[in-house]
VOGU-235156 format. One line per 5 residues: number of its first residue (from 1); for each residue x, y, z of C-alpha. Coordinates in steps of 0.05 Angstrom, whole numbers, plus 5000, padded with zeros to 4 digits. Layout:
BEGIN
NUM) X:Y:Z; ...
This chain:
BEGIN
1) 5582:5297:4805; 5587:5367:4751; 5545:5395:4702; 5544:5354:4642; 5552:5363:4569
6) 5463:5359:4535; 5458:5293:4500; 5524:5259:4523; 5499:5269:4601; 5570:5257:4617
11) 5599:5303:4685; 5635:5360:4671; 5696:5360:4723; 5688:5418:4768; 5622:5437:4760
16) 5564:5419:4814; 5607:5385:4861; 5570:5354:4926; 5507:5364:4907; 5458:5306:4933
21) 5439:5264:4876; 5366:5278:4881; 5383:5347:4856; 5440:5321:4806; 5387:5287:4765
26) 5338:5353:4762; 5389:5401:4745; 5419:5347:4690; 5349:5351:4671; 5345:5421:4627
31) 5373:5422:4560; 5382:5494:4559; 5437:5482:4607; 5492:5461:4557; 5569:5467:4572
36) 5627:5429:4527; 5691:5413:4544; 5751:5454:4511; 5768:5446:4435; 5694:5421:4427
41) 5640:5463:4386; 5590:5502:4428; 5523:5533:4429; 5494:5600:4465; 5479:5583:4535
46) 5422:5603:4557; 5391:5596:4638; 5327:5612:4678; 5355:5617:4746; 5292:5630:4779
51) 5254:5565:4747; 5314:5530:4756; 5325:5536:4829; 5236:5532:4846; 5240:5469:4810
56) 5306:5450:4846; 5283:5460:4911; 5224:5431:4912; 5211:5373:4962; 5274:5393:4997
61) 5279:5401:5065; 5302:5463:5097; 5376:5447:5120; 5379:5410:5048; 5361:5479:5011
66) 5416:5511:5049; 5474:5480:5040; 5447:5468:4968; 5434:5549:4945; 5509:5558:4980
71) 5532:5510:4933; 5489:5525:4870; 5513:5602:4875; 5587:5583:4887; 5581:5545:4831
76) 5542:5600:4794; 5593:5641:4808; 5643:5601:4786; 5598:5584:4717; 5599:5656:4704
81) 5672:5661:4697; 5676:5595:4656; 5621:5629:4601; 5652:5701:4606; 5722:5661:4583
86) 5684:5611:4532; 5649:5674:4508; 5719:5710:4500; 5749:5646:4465; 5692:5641:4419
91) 5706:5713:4392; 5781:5705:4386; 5773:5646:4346; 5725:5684:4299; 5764:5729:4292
96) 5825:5680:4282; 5782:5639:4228; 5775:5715:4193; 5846:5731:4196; 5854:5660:4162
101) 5808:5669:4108; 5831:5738:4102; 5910:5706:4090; 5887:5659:4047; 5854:5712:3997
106) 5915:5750:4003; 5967:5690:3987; 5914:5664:3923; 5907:5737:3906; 5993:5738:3907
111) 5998:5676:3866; 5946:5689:3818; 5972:5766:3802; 6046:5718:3794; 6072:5715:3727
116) 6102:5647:3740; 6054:5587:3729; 6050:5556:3789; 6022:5488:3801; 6013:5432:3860
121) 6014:5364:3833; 6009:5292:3854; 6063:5242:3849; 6024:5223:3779; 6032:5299:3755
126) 5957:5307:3756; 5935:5377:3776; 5910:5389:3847; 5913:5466:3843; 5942:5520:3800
131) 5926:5598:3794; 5908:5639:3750; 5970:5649:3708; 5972:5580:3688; 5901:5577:3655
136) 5912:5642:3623; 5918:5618:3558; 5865:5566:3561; 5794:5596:3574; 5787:5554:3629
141) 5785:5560:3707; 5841:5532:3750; 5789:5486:3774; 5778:5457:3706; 5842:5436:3699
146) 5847:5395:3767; 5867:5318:3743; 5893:5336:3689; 5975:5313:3677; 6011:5367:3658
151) 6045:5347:3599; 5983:5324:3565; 5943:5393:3580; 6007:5435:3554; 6040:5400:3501
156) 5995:5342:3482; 6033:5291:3503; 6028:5228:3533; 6088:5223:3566; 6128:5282:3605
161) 6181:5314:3566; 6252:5286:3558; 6279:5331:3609; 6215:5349:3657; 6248:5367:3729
166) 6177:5333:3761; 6195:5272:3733; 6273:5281:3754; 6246:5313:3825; 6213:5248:3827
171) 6270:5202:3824; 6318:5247:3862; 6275:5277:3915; 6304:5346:3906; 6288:5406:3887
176) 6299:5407:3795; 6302:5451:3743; 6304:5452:3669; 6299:5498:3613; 6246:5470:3562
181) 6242:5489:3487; 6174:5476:3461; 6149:5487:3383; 6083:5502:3414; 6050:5513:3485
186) 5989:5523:3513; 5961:5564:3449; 6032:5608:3446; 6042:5609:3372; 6119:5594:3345
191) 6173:5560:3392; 6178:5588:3466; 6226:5571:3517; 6200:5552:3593; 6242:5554:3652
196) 6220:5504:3699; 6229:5481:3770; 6203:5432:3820; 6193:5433:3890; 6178:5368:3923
201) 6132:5366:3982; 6135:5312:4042; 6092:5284:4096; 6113:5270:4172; 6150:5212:4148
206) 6192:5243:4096; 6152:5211:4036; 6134:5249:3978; 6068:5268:3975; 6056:5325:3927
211) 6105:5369:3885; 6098:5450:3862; 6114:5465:3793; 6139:5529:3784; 6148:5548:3710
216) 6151:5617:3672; 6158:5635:3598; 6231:5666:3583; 6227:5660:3505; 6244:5736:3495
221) 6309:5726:3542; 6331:5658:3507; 6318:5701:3434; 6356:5760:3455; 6414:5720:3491
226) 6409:5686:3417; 6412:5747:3389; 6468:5773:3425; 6502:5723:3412; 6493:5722:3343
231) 6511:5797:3329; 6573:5777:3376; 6591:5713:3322; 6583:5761:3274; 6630:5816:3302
236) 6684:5755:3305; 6673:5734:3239; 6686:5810:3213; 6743:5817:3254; 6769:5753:3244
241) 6761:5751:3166; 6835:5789:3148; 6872:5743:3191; 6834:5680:3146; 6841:5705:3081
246) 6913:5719:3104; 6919:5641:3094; 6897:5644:3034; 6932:5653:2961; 6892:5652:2915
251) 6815:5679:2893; 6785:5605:2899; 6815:5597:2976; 6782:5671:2984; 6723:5645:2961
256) 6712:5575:3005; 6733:5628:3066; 6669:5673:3032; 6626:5604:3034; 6646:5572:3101
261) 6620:5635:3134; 6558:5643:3099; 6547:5569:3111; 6560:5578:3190; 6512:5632:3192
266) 6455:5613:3140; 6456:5537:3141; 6442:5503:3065; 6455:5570:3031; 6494:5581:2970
271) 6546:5633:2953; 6557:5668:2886; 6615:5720:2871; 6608:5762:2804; 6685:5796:2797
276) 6697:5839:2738; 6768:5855:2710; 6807:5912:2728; 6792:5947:2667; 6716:5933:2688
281) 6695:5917:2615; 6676:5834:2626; 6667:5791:2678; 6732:5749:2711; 6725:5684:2739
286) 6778:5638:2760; 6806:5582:2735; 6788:5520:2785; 6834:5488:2807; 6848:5413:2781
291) 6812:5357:2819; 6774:5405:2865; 6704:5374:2870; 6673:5422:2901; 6642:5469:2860
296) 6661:5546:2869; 6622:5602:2877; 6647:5639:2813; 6618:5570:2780; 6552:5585:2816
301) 6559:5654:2791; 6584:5636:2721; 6524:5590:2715; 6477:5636:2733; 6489:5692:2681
306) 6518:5645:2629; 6455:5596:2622; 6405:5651:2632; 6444:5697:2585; 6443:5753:2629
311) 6510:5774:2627; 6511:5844:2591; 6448:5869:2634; 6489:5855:2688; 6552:5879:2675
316) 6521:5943:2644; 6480:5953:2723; 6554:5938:2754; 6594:5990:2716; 6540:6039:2701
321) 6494:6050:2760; 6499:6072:2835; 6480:6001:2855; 6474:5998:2942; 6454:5932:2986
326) 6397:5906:2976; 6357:5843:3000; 6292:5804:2974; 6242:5848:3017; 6270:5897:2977
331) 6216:5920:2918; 6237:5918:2851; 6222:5992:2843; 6281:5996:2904; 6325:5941:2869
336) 6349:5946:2786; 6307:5878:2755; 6366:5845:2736; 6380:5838:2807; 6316:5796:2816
341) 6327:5760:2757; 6402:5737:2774; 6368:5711:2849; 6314:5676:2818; 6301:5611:2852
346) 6312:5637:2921; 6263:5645:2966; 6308:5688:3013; 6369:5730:2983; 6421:5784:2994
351) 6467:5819:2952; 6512:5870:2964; 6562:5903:2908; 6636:5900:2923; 6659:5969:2923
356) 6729:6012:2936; 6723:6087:2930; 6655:6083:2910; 6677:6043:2839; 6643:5973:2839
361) 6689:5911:2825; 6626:5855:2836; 6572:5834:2868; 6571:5785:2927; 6502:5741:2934
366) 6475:5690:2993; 6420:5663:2974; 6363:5600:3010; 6318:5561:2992; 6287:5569:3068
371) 6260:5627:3104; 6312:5623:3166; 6353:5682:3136; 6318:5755:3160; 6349:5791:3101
376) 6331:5857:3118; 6371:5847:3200; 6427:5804:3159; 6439:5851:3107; 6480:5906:3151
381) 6521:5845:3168; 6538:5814:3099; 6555:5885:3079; 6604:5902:3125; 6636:5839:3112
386) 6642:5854:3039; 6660:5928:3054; 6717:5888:3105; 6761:5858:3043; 6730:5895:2982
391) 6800:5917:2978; 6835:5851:2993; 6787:5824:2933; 6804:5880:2878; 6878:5867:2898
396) 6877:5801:2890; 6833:5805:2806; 6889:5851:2790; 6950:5800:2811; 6912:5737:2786
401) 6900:5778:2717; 6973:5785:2712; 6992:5724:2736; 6944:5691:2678; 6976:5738:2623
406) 7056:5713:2652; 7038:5638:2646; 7008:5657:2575; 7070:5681:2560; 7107:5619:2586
411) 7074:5572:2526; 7090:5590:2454; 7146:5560:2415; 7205:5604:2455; 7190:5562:2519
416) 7187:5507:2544; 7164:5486:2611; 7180:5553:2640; 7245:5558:2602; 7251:5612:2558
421) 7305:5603:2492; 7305:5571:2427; 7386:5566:2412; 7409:5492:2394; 7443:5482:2459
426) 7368:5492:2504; 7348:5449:2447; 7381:5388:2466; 7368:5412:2547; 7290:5402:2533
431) 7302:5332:2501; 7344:5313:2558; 7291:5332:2608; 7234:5300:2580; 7278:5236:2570
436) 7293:5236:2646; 7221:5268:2672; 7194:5193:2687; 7255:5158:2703; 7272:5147:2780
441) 7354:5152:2761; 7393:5218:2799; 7407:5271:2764; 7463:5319:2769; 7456:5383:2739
446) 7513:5424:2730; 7527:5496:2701; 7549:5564:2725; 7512:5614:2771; 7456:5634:2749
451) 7432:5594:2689; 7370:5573:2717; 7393:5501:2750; 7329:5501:2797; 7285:5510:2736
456) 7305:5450:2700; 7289:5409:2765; 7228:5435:2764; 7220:5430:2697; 7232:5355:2704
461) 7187:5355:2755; 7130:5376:2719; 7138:5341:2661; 7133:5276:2679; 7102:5224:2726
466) 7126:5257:2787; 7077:5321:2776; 7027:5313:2828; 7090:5296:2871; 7122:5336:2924
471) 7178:5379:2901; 7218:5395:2973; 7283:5436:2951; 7342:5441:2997; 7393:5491:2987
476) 7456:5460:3016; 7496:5512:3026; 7451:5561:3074; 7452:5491:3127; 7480:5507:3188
481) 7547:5464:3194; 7511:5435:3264; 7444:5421:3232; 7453:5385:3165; 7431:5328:3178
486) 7369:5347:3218; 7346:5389:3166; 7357:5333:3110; 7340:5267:3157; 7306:5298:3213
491) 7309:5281:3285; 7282:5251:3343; 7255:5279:3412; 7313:5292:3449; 7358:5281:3404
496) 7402:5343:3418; 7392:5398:3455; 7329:5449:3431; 7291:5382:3395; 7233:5388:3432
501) 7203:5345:3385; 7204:5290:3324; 7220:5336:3261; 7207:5306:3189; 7271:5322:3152
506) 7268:5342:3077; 7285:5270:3056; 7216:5248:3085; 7176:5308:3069; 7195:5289:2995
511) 7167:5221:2997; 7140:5187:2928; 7174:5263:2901; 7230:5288:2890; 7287:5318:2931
516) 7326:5370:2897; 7397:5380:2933; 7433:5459:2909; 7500:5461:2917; 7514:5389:2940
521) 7594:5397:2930; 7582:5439:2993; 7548:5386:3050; 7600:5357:3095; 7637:5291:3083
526) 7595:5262:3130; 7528:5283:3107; 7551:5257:3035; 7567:5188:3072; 7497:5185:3105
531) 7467:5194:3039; 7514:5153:3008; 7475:5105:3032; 7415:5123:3028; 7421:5121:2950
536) 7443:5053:2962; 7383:5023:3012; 7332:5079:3004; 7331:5078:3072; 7352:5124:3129
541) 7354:5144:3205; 7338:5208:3238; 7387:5241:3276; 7377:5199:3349; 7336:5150:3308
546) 7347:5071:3318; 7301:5050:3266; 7316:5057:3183; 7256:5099:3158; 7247:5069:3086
551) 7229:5120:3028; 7209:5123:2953; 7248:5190:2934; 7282:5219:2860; 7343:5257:2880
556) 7363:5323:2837; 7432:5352:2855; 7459:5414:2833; 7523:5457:2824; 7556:5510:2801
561) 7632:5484:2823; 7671:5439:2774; 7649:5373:2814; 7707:5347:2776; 7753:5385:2820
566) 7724:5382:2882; 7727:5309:2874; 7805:5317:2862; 7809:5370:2923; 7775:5320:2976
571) 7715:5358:2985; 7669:5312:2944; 7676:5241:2969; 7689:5200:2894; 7634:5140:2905
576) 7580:5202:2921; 7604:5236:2863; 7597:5167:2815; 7529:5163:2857; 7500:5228:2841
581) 7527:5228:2766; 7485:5171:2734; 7447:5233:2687; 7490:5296:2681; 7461:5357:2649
586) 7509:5411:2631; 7472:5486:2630; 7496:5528:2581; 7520:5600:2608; 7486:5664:2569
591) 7554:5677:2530; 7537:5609:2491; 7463:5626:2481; 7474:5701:2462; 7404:5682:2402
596) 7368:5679:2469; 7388:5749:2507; 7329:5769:2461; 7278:5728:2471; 7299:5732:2549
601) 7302:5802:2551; 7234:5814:2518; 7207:5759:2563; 7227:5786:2630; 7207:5860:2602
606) 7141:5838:2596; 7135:5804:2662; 7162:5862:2699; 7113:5912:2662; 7059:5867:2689
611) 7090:5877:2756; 7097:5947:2749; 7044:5972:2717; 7080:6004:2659; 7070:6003:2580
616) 7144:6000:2554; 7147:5967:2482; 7213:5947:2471; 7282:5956:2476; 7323:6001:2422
621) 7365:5970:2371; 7428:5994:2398; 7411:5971:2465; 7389:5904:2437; 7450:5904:2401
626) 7499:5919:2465; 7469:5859:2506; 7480:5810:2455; 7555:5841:2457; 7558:5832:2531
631) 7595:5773:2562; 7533:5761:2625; 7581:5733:2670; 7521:5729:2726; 7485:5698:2670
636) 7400:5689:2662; 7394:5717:2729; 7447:5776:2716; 7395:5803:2655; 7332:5790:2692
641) 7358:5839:2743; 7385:5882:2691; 7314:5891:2649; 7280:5900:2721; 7313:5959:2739
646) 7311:5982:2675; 7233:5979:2675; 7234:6013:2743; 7279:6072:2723; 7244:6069:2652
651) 7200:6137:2633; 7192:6134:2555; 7167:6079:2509; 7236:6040:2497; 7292:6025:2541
656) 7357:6054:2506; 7426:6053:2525; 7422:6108:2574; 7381:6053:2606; 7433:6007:2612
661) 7492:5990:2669; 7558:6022:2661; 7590:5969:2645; 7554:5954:2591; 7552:6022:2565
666) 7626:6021:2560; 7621:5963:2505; 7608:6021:2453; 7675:6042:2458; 7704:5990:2413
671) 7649:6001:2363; 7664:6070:2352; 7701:6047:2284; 7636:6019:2258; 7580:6056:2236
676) 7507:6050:2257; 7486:6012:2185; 7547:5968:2199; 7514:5947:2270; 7449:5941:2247
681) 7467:5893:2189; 7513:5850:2227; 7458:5851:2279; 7402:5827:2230; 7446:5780:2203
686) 7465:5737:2266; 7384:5749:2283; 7364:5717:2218; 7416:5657:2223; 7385:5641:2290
691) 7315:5643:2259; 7329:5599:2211; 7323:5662:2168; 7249:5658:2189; 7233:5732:2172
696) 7174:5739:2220; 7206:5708:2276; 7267:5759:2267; 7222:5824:2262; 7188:5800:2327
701) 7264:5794:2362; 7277:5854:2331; 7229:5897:2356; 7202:5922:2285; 7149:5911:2234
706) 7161:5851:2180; 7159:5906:2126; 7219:5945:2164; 7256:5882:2157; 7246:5868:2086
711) 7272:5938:2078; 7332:5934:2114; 7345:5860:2086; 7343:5899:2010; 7376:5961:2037
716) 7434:5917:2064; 7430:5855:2018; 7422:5805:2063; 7408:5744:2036; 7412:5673:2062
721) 7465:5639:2032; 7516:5702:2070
C-alpha cells in the first residue's frame, strides 16, 4: 500500500506502508491529497490534517488507532520532507525554464544584431528560421519567409544557383562554401558578391536533417580587391611599356602596342593617335604598311579629321593653346570644342595631349561606345602612360620624317633600286639585274671592296618575284673555321658539344628566298663540297643530321678576290667555281665611274644632313673638282665615309677643301700649273659629256644655277661638238 497519485489511484512506493486496508481506501479517498511521481507535472498540495485523521479514525478500534496515528505521523513526517524537496525542485526548475528563455533571447538577440544572413533550412532549402538580417531588405518578418526556398525568395529563381554550397553540402555532407556574384539580390541595386557557406545538421543516426546557411554581402571587398588589382595591372602596364615598344621599330608597331593596351583595359574601345611633324606645322601619319589588314589608329585618326574637315581647328588647338587631359565628364567650357567634336560618336572618351617640355607633339584618344570606362578615375592612368613614352614618340616622328625624305631621294632618274649613278657602266648593271631578278639561276657577283656588292643582291631581290621572299645574308668570312657548316646547314641536338638544341642554319631560314653568300672564295674546301651538292640536289643535311632536308633557295655569291685565281691557287674548288658562275656581274670600281662621285657625293651629303641635323648646301667646285681627281681605292664606301665626316666636322654652308682628307688635299699639287678657269672648264666639260650635254642636269651636279652655267659655257666656249 502508499499514497497514490488523484485520478490514476495508482500506490506511490513508500508512502502509507502497513496501513490496514480499511483506512487505505479513506485516505485514497481525498483529492486534495495529490502526490506525482518524479519528472511528472504537479499541483500545490494542499491537507486538512485534523479532518483527515477524525474521518480516518472513525469506527476504529482503540489498539487499531494506535498503531495507525504512529504510522500516519511517521509517514507525515516523512511526506513533509518529500514536499519541502518537490517544493525546492519546483523552484529550481523555474528558475531553470527562466534562465532558458533568458538564453534563448540572448542567442536570437546575437543572431539578429549579426551582419551575416543566417538561415536553417530543410533538405528542400525551404526556410525554417532566419533572423533578422536576412529579411532586412524585404519588409517582411523572418516568420514570413518560413517555406520559402531560398533561391526563389533571393534571386527569383527556380532552381539554386550553379554553384550554391546547400546544394553541394547536400551531395557531399560537408561543410561548403562559395562566393556568388549576383546582378541583383534581395532589392540590392547593381551586381553584389555573396560569400556563402553551409553547415549541415544531423540526427542520432547521422542523417541529414536540416542545414544553416550562413551568407554575408562582401561586394565592397570583391570591388576593391578589383580595384587593387586593377591600379596594380595598370602600374605593370606603365612600367612595362619601354621594354614593349623596345620591340618595336617603327610608329605603326608603337601604335598596335598603344591599342593592345587600351583594348586589355577598356574592352571594344578604339584608339586614335593625332602626331604632328617636327616642325609642328601639319599633321604626320604613317604610311601602313602593305597587306596589314588591320586598320591603324593614325587611319582612325586620319579619318576622323579628314572626313569631318576638322583638321586646321585642330592643329591650330595643338600648336597654339595650353591644352591638359581631359575626359567626356569634362564640360565644354573645361575642354576647347574641337575636342568634343573630334570624339563625337563616343559615349565615353579620353584624350590626353602628347607633350615634352611642355611643347605638344599630338593628341592620344580612347574612346567607347559603352559606359564601362570611368573616364574621370581612368584619365590619371592614360596620362601617365602617354607622359611614359611622349619622348619615345617625338623621337621616333623625327627619324620616320627623315627616313621618308632618304627613300625620296632613292627614286628619281640617278637611282635605281637603291643604287645611286647614271655612268654607262651602272647602266648595263641595272639591265643585268632586272634580267636576272625572276630567274632561279646563281649569281656571282664580283668587284672590288667596296662597290656596293650586297646592294645589287638586294637590289635583285627586290626587283623581282622573290620580293616578299626572305633575304638571309651570310658573310663567309666572319664564320668561325669550327662552325661553318652549322651556321650555313644547321645542326642537330647533340650534334657537338654546346648544341643544346636543333638550330635552323641560314640555308633553311632562306627557304622559297634567297641566300646571299659574301666572300665565298673564303669557306673551306669542304664547306664548298657540301654545297656543291646542294646546288646539285637542292637538298642538304644538318650537321649530325641523317635525313636530306629538301629546299627551294636562289643562291647569290659574292667577292672581292679574282675567283679566277683562287681557282688556280686551290682555294676555290673548280666544279664550285663553274657552279656558282652561271650569271657573273662585274661591279665597276669608283675610278671607272668618276660621272658618279657627284651624284654619290651629293647623295650621301644629303642623307647624312638628315642624320645630323645640319643645313650644308653643297660642296665647292674645287672640292668637287679634287674627288673626281681622286683614284677611291676603298671605292663607294671610301666616299660615303669621306662626305660623313665631312658633314660632322662641317661649320659653314659648303664643304671646301679644307674639308677634305690629306690625301686628297695633296692632289692640288700637280695642278698648281693650271689655273682656276682652266679647272673649272675642263671640269664643266667632262660634267656636260656625262650629261649628255643636258644643261640642267649639269648645273644640278654642279652645284650652281642653270644661268651660272650658261655663263661659264659662253665665258669658256664650250660647246658640244669639243
Amino acid at each position: 500500500m502508499g499514497w497514490s497519485n488523484i485520478g490514476s489511484r495508482e500506490p506511490i512506493p513508500g508512502i502509507g506502508r502497513g496501513l490496514p486496508d480499511t483506512l487505505w481506501h479513506k485516505l485514497a479517498s481525498y483529492d486534495k491529497i495529490s502526490i506525482f511521481q518524479d519528472g511528472s507535472p504537479f499541483h500545490p498540495i494542499v491537507v486538512n490534517y485534523k479532518q483527515c485523521l477524525f474521518d480516518l479514525f472513525s469506527g476504529c478500534t482503540i489498539e487499531d488507532e494506535h498503531k495507525a496515528k504512529r504510522q500516519i505521523l511517521s509517514e507525515l513526517v516523512e511526506l513533509r520532507k518529500r514536499i519541502t524537496e518537490l517544493e525546492e525542485l519546483k523552484a529550481h526548475l523555474k528558475r531553470a525554464e527562466e534562465a532558458l528563455r533568458e538564453s534563448e533571447r540572448e542567442k536570437r538577440a546575437l543572431l539578429d544584431s549579426s551582419i551575416d544572413r543566417i538561415r536553417i533550412v530543410d533538405k528542400d532549402m525551404k526556410i525554417l528560421w532566419a533572423n533578422e538580417t536576412t529579411v532586412s531588405n524585404l519588409d517582411v518578418g523572418p516568420e514570413d519567409i518560413v517555406g520559402e526556398t531560398c533561391y526563389k525568395l533571393f534571386t527569383n529563381r527556380e532552381i539554386p544557383c550553379d554553384n550554391c554550397p546547400t546544394k553541394k553540402s547536400i551531395e557531399t555532407g560537408k561543410v561548403e562554401h562559395a562566393i556568388i556574384h549576383k546582378p541583383k539580390v534581395a532589392g540590392l541595386e547593381g551586381e553584389t558578391y555573396w560569400d556563402c557557406y553551409t553547415v549541415p545538421i544531423r540526427n542520432e543516426s547521422g542523417e541529414i536533417v536540416r542545414l544553416v546557411q550562413v551568407t554575408r554581402n562582401v561586394t565592397e571587398k570583391i570591388e576593391a580587391e578589383k580595384e587593387l588589382e586593377r591600379r596594380h595591372n595598370e602600374l605593370r602596364a606603365i612600367n612595362g611599356i619601354f621594354l614593349r615598344l623596345t620591340k618595336e621599330y617603327d610608329l605603326n608597331g608603337i601604335c598596335f602596342v598603344l591599342n593592345d593596351i587600351m583594348e586589355d583595359f577598356y574592352p571594344g574601345s578604339e584608339t586614335l593617335v593625332f602626331l604632328l611633324n617636327p616642325d609642328r606645322d601639319s599633321f604626320y601619319f604613317p604610311l601602313t604598311e602593305k597587306g596589314r589588314m588591320r586598320e591603324t589608329c593614325f587611319e582612325r585618326a586620319k579619318r576622323k579629321i579628314i572626313s569631318q574637315a576638322r583638321e586646321h581647328n585642330l592643329l591650330t588647338c595643338l600648336t597654339n593653346k595650353e591644352l591638359r587631359p581631359t575626359c567626356s565628364g569634362k564640360k565644354k567650357t573645361d575642354c576647347p570644342p574641337i575636342i568634343h567634336k573630334v570624339m563625337e560618336g563616343f559615349n565615353i572618351w579620353i584624350a590626353v595631349p602628347i607633350q615634352v617640355e611642355d611643347i605638344c607633339h599630338g593628341l592620344f584618344a580612347v574612346g567607347s561606345l559603352s559606359t564601362d570606362i570611368t573616364a574621370e578615375k581612368d584619365l590619371i592612368f592614360v596620362e601617365t602612360l602617354i607622359q611614359q613614352i611622349s619622348g619615345i614618340l617625338r623621337y621616333q616622328i623625327a627619324k620616320e620624317v627623315r627616313e621618308e625624305d632618304f627613300r625620296k631621294q632613292l627614286t628619281g632618274p640617278d637611282k635605281f633600286m637603291g643604287i645611286v649613278g647614271r655612268s654607262q657602266a651602272m647602266q648595263k648593271i641595272y639591265r643585268m639585274i632586272q634580267a636576272v631578278a625572276d630567274s632561279p639561276s646563281t649569281v656571282l657577283i664580283t668587284g672590288e671592296s667596296g662597290t656596293g656588292k650586297e646592294l645589287v643582291a638586294r637590289a635583285i631581290h627586290n626587283a623581282g618575284k622573290y620580293k616578299d621572299t626572305p633575304f638571309v645574308a651570310a658573310h663567309c668570312s666572319s664564320f668561325v673555321p669550327t662552325l661553318v657548316h652549322s651556321e650555313i646547314f644547321g645542326h642537330e641536338k647533340g650534334a657537338f658539344t654546346g648544341a643544346v638544341s636543333r638550330k635552323r642554319g641560314r640555308l633553311e631560314r632562306a627557304q622559297g628566298g634567297i641566300l646571299f653568300l659574301d666572300e665565298v672564295s673564303d669557306l673551306p674546301l669542304e664547306t664548298q663540297v657540301l654545297l656543291l651538292r646542294f646546288l646539285q640536289e637542292k637538298s642538304f643535311e644538318r650537321v649530325g643530321g641523317e635525313r636530306p632536308v629538301e629546299i627551294n633557295v636562289k643562291i647569290i655569291a659574292a667577292t672581292n678576290k679574282d675567283i679566277e685565281k683562287e681557282m688556280k691557287a686551290g682555294r676555290v674548288r673548280e666544279d664550285f667555281y663553274y657552279r656558282l658562275n652561271v650569271i657573273r656581274l662585274k661591279l665597276p670600281p669608283s675610278r671607272e665611274r668618276l660621272t658618279d662621285v657627284p651624284l654619290l657625293a651629293n647623295h650621301f651629303l644629303r642623307t647624312y644632313c638628315l642624320i645630323e641635323g645640319k643645313e650644308i648646301k653643297g660642296f665647292d667646285t674645287d672640292a668637287m673638282k679634287l674627288m673626281m681627281d681622286y683614284h677611291w681605292p676603298g671605292n663607294v664606301r671610301e666616299l660615303q665615309n669621306m662626305v660623313a665626316k665631312c658633314v660632322v666636322l662641317a661649320s659653314s654652308e659648303r664643304i671646301g677643301i679644307e674639308a677634305l682628307p690629306k690625301k686628297m688635299q695633296s692632289l692640288t699639287g700637280s695642278a698648281k700649273e693650271f689655273s682656276l678657269a682652266k679647272n673649272e672648264r675642263d671640269l664643266i666639260i667632262n660634267v656636260m659629256r656625262e650629261c649628255n650635254w643636258n644643261k640642267h642636269e649639269a648645273a644640278r651636279l654642279l652645284c650652281i644655277s642653270r644661268s651660272t652655267l650658261y655663263s661659264k659655257l659662253k665665258k669658256y666656249e664650250i660647246q658640244p661638238n669639243l
